[in-house]
C-alpha positions as protocol buffer text, in pm:
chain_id: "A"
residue {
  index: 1
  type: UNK
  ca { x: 166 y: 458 z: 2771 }
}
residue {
  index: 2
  type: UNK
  ca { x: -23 y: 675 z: 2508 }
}
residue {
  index: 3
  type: UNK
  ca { x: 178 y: 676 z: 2169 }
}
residue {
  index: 4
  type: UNK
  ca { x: -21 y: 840 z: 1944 }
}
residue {
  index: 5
  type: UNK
  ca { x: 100 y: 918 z: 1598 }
}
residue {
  index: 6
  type: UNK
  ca { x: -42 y: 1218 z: 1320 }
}
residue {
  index: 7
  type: UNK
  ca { x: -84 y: 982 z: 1036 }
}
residue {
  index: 8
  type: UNK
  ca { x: -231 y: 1115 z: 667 }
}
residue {
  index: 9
  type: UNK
  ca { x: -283 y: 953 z: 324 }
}
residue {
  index: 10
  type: UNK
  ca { x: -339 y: 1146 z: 29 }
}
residue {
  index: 11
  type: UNK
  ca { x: -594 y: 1039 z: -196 }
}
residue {
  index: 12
  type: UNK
  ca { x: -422 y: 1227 z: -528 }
}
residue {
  index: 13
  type: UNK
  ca { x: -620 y: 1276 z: -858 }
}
residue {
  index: 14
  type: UNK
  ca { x: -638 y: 1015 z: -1103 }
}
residue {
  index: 15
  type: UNK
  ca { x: -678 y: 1210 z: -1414 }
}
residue {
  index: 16
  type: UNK
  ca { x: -388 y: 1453 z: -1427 }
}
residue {
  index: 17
  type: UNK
  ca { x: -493 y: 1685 z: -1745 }
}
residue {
  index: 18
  type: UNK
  ca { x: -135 y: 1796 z: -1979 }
}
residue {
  index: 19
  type: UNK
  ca { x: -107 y: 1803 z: -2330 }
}
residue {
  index: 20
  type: UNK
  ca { x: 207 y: 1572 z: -2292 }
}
residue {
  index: 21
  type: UNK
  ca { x: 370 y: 1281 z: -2097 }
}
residue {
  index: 22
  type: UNK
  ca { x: 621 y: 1548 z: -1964 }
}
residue {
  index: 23
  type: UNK
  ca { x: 362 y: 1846 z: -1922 }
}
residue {
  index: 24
  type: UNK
  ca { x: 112 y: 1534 z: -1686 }
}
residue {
  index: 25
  type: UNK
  ca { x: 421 y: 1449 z: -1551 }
}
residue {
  index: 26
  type: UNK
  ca { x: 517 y: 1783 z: -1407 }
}
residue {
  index: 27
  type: UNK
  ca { x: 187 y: 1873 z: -1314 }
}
residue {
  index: 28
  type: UNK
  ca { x: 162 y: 1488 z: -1121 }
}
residue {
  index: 29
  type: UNK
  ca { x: 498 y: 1609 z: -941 }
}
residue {
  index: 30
  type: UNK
  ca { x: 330 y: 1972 z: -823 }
}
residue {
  index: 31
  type: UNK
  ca { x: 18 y: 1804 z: -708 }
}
residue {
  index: 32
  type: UNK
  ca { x: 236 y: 1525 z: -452 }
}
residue {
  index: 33
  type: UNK
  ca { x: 408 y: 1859 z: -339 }
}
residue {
  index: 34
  type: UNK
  ca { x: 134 y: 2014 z: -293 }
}
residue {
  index: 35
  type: UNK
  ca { x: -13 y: 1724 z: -76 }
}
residue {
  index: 36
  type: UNK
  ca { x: 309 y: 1739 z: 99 }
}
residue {
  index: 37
  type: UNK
  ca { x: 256 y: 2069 z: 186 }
}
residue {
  index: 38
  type: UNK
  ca { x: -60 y: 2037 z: 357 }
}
residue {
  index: 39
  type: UNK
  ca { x: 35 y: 1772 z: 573 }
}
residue {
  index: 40
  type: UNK
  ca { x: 367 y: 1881 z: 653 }
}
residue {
  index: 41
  type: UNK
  ca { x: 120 y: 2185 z: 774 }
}
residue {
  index: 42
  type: UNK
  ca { x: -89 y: 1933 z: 967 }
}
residue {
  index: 43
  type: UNK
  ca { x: 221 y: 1797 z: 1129 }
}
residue {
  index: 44
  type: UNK
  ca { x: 224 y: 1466 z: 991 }
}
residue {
  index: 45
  type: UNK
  ca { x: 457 y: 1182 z: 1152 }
}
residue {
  index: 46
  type: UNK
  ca { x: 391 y: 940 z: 867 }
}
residue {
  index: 47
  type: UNK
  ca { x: 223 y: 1002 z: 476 }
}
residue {
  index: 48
  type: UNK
  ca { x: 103 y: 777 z: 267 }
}
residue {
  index: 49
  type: UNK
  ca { x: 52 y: 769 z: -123 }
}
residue {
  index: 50
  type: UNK
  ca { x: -100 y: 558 z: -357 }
}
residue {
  index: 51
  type: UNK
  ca { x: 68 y: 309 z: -582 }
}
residue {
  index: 52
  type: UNK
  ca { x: 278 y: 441 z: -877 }
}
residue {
  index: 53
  type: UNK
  ca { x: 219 y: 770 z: -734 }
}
residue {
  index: 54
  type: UNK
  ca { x: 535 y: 894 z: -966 }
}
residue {
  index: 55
  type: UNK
  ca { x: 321 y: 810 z: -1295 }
}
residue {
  index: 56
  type: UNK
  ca { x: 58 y: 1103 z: -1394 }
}
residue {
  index: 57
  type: UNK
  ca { x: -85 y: 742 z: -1545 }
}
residue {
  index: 58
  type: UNK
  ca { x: -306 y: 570 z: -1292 }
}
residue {
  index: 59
  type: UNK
  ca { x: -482 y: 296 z: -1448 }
}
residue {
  index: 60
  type: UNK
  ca { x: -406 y: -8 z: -1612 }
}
residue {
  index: 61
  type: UNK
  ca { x: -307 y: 67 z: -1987 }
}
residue {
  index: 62
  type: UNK
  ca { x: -142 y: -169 z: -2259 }
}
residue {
  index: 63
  type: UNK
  ca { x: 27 y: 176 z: -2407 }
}
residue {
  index: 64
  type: UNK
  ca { x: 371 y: 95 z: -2300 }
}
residue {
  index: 65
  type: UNK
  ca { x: 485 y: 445 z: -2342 }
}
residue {
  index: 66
  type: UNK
  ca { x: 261 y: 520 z: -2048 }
}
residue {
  index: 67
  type: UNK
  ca { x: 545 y: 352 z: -1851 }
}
residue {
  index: 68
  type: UNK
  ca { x: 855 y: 540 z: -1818 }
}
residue {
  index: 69
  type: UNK
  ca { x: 1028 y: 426 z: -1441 }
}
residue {
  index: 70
  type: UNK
  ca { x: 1177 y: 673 z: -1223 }
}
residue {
  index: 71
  type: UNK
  ca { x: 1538 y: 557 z: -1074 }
}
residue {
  index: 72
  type: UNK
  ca { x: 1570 y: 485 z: -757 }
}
residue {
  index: 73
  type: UNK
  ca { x: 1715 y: 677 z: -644 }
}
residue {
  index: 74
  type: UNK
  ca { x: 1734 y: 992 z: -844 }
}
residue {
  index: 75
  type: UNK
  ca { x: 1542 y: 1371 z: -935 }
}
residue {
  index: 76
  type: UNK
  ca { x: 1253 y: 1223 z: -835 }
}
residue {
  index: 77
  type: UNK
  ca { x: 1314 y: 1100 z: -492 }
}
residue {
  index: 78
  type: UNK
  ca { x: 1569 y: 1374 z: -450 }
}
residue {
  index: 79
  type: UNK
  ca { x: 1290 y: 1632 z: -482 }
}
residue {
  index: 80
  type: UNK
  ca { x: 1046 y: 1422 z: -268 }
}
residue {
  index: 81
  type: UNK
  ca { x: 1326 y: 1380 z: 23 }
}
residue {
  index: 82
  type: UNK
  ca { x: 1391 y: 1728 z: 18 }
}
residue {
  index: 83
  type: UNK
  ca { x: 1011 y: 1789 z: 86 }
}
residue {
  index: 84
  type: UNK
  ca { x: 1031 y: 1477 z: 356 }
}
residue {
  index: 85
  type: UNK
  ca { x: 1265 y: 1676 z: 536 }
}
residue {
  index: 86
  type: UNK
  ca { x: 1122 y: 2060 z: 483 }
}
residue {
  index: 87
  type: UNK
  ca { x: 835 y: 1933 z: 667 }
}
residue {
  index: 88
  type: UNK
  ca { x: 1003 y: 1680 z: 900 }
}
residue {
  index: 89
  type: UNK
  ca { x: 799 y: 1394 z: 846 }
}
residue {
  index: 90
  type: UNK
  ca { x: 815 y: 1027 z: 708 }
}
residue {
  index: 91
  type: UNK
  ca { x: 720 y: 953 z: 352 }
}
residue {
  index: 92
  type: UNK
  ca { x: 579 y: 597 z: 213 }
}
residue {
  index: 93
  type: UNK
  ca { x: 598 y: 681 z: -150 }
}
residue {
  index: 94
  type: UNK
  ca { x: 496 y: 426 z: -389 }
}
residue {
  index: 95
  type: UNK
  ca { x: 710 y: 446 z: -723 }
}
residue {
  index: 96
  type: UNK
  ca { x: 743 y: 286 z: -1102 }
}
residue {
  index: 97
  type: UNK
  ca { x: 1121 y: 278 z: -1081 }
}
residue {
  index: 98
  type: UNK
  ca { x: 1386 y: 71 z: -1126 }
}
residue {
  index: 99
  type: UNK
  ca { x: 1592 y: 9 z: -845 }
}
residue {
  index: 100
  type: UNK
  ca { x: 1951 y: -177 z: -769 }
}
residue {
  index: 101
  type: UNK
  ca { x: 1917 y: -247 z: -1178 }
}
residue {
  index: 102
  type: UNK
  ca { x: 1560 y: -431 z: -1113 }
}
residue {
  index: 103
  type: UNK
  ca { x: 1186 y: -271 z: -1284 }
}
residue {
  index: 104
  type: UNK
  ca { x: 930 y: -296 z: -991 }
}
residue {
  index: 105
  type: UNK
  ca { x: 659 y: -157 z: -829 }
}
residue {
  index: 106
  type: UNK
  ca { x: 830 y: -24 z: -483 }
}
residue {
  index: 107
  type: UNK
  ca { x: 732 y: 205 z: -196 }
}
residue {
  index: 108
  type: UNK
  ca { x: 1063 y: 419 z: -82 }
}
residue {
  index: 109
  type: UNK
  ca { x: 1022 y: 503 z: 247 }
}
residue {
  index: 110
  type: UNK
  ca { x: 1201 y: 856 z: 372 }
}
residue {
  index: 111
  type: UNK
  ca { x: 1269 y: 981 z: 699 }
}
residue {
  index: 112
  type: UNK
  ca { x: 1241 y: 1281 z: 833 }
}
residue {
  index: 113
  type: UNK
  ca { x: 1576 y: 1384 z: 708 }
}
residue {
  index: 114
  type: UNK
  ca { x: 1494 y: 1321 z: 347 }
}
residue {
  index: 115
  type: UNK
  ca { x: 1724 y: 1007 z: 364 }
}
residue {
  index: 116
  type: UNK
  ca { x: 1592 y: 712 z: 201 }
}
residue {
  index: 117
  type: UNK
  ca { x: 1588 y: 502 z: 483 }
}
residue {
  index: 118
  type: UNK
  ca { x: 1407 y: 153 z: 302 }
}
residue {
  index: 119
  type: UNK
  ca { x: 1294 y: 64 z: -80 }
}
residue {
  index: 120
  type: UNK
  ca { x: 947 y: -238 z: -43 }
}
residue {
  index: 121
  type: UNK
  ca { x: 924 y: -414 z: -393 }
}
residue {
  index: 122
  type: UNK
  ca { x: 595 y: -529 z: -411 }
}
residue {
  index: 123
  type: UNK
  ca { x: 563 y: -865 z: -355 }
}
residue {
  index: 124
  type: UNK
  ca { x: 321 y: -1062 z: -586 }
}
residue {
  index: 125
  type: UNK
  ca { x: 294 y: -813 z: -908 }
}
residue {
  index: 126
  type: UNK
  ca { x: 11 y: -913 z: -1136 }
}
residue {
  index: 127
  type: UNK
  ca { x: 105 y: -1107 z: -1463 }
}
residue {
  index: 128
  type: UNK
  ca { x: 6 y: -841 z: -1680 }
}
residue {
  index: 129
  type: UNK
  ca { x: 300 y: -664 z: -1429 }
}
residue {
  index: 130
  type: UNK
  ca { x: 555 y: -913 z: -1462 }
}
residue {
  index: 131
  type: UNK
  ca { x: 499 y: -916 z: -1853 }
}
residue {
  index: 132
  type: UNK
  ca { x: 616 y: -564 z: -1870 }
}
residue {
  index: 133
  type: UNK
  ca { x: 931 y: -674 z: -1687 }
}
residue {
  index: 134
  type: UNK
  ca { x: 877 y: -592 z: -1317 }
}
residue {
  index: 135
  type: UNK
  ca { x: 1027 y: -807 z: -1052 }
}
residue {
  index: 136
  type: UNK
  ca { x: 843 y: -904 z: -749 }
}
residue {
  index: 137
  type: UNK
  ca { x: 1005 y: -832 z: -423 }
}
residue {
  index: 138
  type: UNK
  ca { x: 1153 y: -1110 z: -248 }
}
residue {
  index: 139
  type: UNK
  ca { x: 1124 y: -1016 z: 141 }
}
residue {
  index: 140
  type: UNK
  ca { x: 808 y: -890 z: 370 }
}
residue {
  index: 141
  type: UNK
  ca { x: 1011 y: -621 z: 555 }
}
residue {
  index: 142
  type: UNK
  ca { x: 889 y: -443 z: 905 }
}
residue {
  index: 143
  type: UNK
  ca { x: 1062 y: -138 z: 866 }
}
residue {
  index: 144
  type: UNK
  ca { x: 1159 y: 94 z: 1197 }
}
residue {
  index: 145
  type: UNK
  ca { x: 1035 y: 459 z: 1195 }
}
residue {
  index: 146
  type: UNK
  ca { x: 1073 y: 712 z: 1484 }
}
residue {
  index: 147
  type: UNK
  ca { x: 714 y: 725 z: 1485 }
}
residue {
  index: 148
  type: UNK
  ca { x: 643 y: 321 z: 1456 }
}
residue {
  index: 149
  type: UNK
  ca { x: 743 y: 32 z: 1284 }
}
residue {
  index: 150
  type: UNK
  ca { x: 531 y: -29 z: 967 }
}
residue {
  index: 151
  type: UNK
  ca { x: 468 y: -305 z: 705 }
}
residue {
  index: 152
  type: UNK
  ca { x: 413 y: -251 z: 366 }
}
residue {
  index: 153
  type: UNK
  ca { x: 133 y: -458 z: 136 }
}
residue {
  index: 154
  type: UNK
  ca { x: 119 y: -293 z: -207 }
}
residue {
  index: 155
  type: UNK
  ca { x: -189 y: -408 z: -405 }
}
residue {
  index: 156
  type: UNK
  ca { x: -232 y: -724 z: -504 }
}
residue {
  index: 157
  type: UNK
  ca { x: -18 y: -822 z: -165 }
}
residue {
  index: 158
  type: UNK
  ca { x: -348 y: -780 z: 44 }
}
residue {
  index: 159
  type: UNK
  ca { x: -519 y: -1056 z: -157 }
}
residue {
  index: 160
  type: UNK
  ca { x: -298 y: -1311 z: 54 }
}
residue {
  index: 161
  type: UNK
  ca { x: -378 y: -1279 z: 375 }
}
residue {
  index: 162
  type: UNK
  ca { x: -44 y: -1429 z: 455 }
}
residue {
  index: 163
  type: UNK
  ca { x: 142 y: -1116 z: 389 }
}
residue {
  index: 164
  type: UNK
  ca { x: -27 y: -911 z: 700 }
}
residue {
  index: 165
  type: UNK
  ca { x: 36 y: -1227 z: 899 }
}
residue {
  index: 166
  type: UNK
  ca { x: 389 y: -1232 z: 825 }
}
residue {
  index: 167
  type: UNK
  ca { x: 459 y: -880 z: 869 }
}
residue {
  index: 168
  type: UNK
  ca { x: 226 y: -925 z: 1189 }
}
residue {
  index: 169
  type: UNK
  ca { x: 469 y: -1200 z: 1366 }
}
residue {
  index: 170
  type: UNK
  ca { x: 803 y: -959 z: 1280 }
}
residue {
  index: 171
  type: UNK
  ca { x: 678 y: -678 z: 1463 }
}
residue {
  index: 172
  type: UNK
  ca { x: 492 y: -409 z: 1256 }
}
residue {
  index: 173
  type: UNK
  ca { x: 254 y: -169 z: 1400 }
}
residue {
  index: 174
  type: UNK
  ca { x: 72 y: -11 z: 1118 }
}
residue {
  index: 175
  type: UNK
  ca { x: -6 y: -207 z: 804 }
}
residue {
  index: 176
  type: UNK
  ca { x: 21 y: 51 z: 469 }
}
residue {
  index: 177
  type: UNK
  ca { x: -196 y: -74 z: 205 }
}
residue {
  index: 178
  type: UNK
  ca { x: -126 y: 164 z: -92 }
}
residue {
  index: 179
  type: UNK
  ca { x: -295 y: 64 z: -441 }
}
residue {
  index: 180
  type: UNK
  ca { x: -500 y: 124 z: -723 }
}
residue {
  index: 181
  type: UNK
  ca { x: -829 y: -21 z: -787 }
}
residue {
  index: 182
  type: UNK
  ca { x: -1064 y: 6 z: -977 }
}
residue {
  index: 183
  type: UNK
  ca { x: -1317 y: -325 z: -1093 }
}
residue {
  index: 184
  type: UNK
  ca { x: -1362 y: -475 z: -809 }
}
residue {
  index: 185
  type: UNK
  ca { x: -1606 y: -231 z: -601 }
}
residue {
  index: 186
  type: UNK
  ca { x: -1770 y: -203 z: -269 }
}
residue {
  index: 187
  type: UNK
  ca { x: -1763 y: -561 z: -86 }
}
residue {
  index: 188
  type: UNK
  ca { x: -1407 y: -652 z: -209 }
}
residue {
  index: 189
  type: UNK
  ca { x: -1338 y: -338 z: -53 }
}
residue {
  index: 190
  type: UNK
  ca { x: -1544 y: -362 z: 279 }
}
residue {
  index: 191
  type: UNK
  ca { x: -1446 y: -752 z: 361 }
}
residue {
  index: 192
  type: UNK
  ca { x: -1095 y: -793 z: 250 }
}
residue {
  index: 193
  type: UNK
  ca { x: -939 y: -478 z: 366 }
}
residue {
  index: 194
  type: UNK
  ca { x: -1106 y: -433 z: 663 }
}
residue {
  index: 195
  type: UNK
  ca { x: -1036 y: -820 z: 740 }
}
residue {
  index: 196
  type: UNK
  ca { x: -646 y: -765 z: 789 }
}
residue {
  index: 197
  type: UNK
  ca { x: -716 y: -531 z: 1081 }
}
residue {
  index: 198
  type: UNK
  ca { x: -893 y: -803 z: 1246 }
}
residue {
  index: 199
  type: UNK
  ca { x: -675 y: -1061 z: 1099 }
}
residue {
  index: 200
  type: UNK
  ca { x: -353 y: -877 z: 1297 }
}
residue {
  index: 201
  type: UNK
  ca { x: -490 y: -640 z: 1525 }
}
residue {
  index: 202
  type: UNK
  ca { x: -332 y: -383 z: 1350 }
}
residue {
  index: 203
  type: UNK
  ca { x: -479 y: -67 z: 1193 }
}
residue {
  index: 204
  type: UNK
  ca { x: -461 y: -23 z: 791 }
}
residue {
  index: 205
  type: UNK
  ca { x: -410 y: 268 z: 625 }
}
residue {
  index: 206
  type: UNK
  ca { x: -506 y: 268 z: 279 }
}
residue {
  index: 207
  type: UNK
  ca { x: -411 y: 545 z: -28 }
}
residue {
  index: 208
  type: UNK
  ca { x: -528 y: 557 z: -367 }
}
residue {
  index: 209
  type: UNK
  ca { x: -713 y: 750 z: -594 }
}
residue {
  index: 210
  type: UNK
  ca { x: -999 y: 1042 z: -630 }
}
residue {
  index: 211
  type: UNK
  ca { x: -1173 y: 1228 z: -875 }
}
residue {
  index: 212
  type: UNK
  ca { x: -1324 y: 1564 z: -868 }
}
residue {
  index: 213
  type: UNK
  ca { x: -1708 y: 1587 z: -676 }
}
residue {
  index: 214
  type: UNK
  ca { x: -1972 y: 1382 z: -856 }
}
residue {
  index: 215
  type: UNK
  ca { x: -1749 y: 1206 z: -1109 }
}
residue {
  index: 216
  type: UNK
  ca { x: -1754 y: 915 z: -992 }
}
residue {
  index: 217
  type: UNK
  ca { x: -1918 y: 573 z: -1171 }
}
residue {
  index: 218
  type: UNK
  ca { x: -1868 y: 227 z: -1138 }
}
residue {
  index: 219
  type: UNK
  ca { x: -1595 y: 50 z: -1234 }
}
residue {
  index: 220
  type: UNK
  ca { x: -1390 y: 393 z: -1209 }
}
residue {
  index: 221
  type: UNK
  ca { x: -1072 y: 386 z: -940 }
}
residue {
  index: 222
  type: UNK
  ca { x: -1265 y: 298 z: -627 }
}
residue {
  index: 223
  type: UNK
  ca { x: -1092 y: 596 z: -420 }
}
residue {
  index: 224
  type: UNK
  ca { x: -1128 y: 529 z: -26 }
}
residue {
  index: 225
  type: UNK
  ca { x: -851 y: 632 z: 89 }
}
residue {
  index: 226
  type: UNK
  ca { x: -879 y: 522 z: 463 }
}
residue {
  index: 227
  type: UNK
  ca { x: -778 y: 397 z: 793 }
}
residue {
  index: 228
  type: UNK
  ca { x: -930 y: 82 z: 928 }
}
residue {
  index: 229
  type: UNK
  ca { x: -851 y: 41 z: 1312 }
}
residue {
  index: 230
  type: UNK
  ca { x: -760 y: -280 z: 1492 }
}
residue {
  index: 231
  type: UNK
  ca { x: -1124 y: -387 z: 1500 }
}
residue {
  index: 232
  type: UNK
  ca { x: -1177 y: -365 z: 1171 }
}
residue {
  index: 233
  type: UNK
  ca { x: -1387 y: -24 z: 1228 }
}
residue {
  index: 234
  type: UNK
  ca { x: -1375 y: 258 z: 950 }
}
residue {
  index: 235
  type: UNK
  ca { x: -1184 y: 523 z: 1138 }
}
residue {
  index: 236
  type: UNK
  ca { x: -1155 y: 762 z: 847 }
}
residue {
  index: 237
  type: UNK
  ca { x: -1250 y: 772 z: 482 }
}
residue {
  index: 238
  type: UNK
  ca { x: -1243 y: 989 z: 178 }
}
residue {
  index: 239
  type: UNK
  ca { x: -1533 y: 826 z: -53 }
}
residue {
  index: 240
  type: UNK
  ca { x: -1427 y: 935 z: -373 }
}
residue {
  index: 241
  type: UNK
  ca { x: -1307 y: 1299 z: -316 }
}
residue {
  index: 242
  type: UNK
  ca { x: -960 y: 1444 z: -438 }
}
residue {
  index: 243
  type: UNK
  ca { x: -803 y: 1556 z: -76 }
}
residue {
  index: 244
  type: UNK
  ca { x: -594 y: 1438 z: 210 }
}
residue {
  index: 245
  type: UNK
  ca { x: -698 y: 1232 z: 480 }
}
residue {
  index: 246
  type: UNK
  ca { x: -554 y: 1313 z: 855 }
}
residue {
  index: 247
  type: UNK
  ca { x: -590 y: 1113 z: 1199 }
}
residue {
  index: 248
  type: UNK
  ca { x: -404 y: 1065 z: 1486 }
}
residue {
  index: 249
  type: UNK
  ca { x: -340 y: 677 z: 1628 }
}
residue {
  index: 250
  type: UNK
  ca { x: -291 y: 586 z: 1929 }
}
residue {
  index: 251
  type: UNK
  ca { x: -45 y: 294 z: 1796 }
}
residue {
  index: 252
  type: UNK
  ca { x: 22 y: 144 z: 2202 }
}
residue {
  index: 253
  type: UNK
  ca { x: -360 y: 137 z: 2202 }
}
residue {
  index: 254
  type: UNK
  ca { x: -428 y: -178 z: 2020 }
}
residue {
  index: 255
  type: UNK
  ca { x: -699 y: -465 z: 2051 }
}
residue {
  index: 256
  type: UNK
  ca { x: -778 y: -646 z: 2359 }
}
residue {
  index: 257
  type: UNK
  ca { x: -981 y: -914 z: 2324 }
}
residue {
  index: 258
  type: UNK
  ca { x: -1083 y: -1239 z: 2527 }
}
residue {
  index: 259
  type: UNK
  ca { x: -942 y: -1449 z: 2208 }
}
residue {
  index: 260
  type: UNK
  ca { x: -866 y: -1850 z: 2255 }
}
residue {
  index: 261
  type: UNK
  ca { x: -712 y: -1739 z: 2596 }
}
residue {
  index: 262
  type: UNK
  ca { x: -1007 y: -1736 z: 2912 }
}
residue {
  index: 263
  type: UNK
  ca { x: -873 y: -1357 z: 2955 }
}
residue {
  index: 264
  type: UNK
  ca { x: -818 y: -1029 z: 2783 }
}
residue {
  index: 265
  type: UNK
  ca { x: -478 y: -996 z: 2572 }
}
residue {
  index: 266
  type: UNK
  ca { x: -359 y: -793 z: 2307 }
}
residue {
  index: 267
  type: UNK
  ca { x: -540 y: -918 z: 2001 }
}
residue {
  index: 268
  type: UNK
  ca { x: -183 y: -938 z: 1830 }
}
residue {
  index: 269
  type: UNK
  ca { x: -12 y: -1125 z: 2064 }
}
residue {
  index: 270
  type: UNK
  ca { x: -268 y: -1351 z: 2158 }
}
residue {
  index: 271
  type: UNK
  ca { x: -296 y: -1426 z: 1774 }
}
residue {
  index: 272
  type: UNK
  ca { x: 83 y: -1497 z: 1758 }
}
residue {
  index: 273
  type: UNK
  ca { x: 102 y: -1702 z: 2071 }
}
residue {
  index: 274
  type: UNK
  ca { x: -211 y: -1943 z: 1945 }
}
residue {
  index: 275
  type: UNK
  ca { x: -122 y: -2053 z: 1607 }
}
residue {
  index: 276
  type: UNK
  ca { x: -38 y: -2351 z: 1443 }
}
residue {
  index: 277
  type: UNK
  ca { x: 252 y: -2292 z: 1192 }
}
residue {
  index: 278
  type: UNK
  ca { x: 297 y: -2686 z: 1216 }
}
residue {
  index: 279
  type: UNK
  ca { x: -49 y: -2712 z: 1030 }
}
residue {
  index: 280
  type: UNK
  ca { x: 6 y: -2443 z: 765 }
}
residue {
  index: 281
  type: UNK
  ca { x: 244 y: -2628 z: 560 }
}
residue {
  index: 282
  type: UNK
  ca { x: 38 y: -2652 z: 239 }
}
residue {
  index: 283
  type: UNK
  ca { x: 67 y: -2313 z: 206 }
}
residue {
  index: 284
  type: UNK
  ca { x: 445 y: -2333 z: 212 }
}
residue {
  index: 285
  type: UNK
  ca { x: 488 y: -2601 z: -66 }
}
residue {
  index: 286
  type: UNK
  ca { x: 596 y: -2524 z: -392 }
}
residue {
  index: 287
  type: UNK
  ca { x: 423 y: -2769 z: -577 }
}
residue {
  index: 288
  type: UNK
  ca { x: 99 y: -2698 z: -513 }
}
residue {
  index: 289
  type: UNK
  ca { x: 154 y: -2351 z: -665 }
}
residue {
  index: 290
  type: UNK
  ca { x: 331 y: -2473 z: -962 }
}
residue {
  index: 291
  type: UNK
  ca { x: 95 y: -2760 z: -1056 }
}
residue {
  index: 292
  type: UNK
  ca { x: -166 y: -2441 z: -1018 }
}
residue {
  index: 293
  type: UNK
  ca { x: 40 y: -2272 z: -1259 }
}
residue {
  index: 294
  type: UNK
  ca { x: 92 y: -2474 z: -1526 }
}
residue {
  index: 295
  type: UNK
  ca { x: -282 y: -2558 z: -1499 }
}
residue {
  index: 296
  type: UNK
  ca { x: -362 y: -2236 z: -1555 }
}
residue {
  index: 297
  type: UNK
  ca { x: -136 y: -2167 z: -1851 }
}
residue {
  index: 298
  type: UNK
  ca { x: -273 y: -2477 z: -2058 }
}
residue {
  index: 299
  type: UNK
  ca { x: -595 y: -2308 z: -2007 }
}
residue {
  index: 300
  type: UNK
  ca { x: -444 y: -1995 z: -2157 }
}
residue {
  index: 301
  type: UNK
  ca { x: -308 y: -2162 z: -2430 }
}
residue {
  index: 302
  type: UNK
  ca { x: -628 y: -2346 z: -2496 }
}
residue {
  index: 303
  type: UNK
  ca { x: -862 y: -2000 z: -2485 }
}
residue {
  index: 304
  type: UNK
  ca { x: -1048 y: -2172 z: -2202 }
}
residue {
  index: 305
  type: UNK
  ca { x: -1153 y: -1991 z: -1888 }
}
residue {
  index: 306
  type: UNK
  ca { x: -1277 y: -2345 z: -1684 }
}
residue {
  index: 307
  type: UNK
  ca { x: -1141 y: -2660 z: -1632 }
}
């Protein structure tokens, strides 16, 4: 049975011009309205944003007073819900907040009520992160929409390919990948995302961050906004530009593939049904990661880059 859903990602500015934190600010709130607008006019199921979408501030900066969190909830996601449910769609809206008394990186997820229906705390925030006092997340959650059920890997989450697994064996449907990049370029961009389609059989949809035609160089945010089917095919992408990004998916579709089975399954399930979680277990074990750890902070300590 066809279940196709209107899904859109908006691919927001990254410079938001003001001649103050609260002047950007309100101008960074207009513009997410505004991109609510058009695809509540597209009749979206299910939009997409890019990480800290609530900060006029995109990239990384060590000016702390760049940082001011939202709560969660409050103004903020009371003027985004109302928008959520003016235009009767679902909202994934990645936030610098603080929420249930913790700092994190978190996507709130709205329903087409306006109602706050999950909050995702990323997962494995960056050091630099962590140092500012953000908490990672402590769950991979598959969260139940009226449109589909959807799994959330903010940033640095994709870099583990463990995380789309995980959220691949409880159920999701559609992988959301907001983020913000910017160093890493083309191939990281090419390989790795479009690897946890094929990884899960599940399409990615990716959000992040634009600029205005022809300014554009590298090492600026990488932009590509996107949707990556189950095969790992480019379905839709926004290069660089400053817009939103629309396309309807056919989420019952899927992959079917002849894969370790002598006949054609759903990618997904036959992926499920054929591993080896007795074999994984290294991954698992915590002291691996902590001899890793403190490996890596005698090298800090030391100045050294290499063992």
């Amino acid at each position: 049975m066809n279940r196709t859903i209107r899904v859109s990602a908006a691919q927001l500015p990254t410079v938001i011009e003001g001649t103050s934190f609260a002047a950007k600010q309100r101008r960074n709130t207009v513009t997410i309205l505004s991109a609510m607008r058009v695809a509540g006019e597209r009749k979206t199921d299910l939009l997409l944003f890019g990480e800290y979408a609530n900060l006029h501030h995109r990239t990384w900066s060590t000016n702390r007073k760049e940082y001011v969190p939202d709560p969660i909830p409050g103004r903020f996601t009371k003027t985004i819900g109302a928008a959520a449910r003016r235009y009767k769609m679902n909202v994934a809206m990645p936030m610098f907040g603080r929420h249930n008394g913790q700092l994190s990186s978190t996507v709130v997820v709205f329903d087409r009520k306006g109602d706050i229906v999950h909050c995702y705390q990323k997962s494995h925030p960056t050091e630099p992160e962590q140092d500012m006092g953000m908490s990672p997340g402590n769950d991979l959650p598959v969260i139940a929409l009226d449109c589909a059920r959807i799994g959330i890997m903010t940033c640095m989450d994709i870099e583990y390919p463990e995380v789309a697994q995980v959220l691949m064996v409880r159920g999701a449907q559609i992988l959301l990948f907001p983020h913000v990049q910017a160093s890493w370029g083309e191939i990281d961009w090419e390989i790795r995302y479009r690897a946890r389609a094929v990884d899960t059989g599940l399409p990615v949809v990716s959000a992040c961050y634009g600029y205005p035609d022809g300014v554009w160089l590298p090492g600026k945010m990488i932009g590509r906004t996107s949707v990556v089917g189950p095969d790992g095919l480019i379905l839709a992408d926004l290069g660089r530009r400053i817009d939103i990004l629309t396309i309807d998916l056919d989420i019952s579709r899927g992959r079917t593939t002849q894969f370790y089975f002598n006949k054609q399954f759903p990618r997904t399930e036959a992926v499920i049904a054929s591993r080896r979680p007795e074999l994984y277990t290294a991954l698992v074990e915590q002291q691996n990661k902590t001899r890793m750890l403190a490996r890596l902070r005698a090298r800090t300590k030391k100045g050294t880059r290499h063992a």
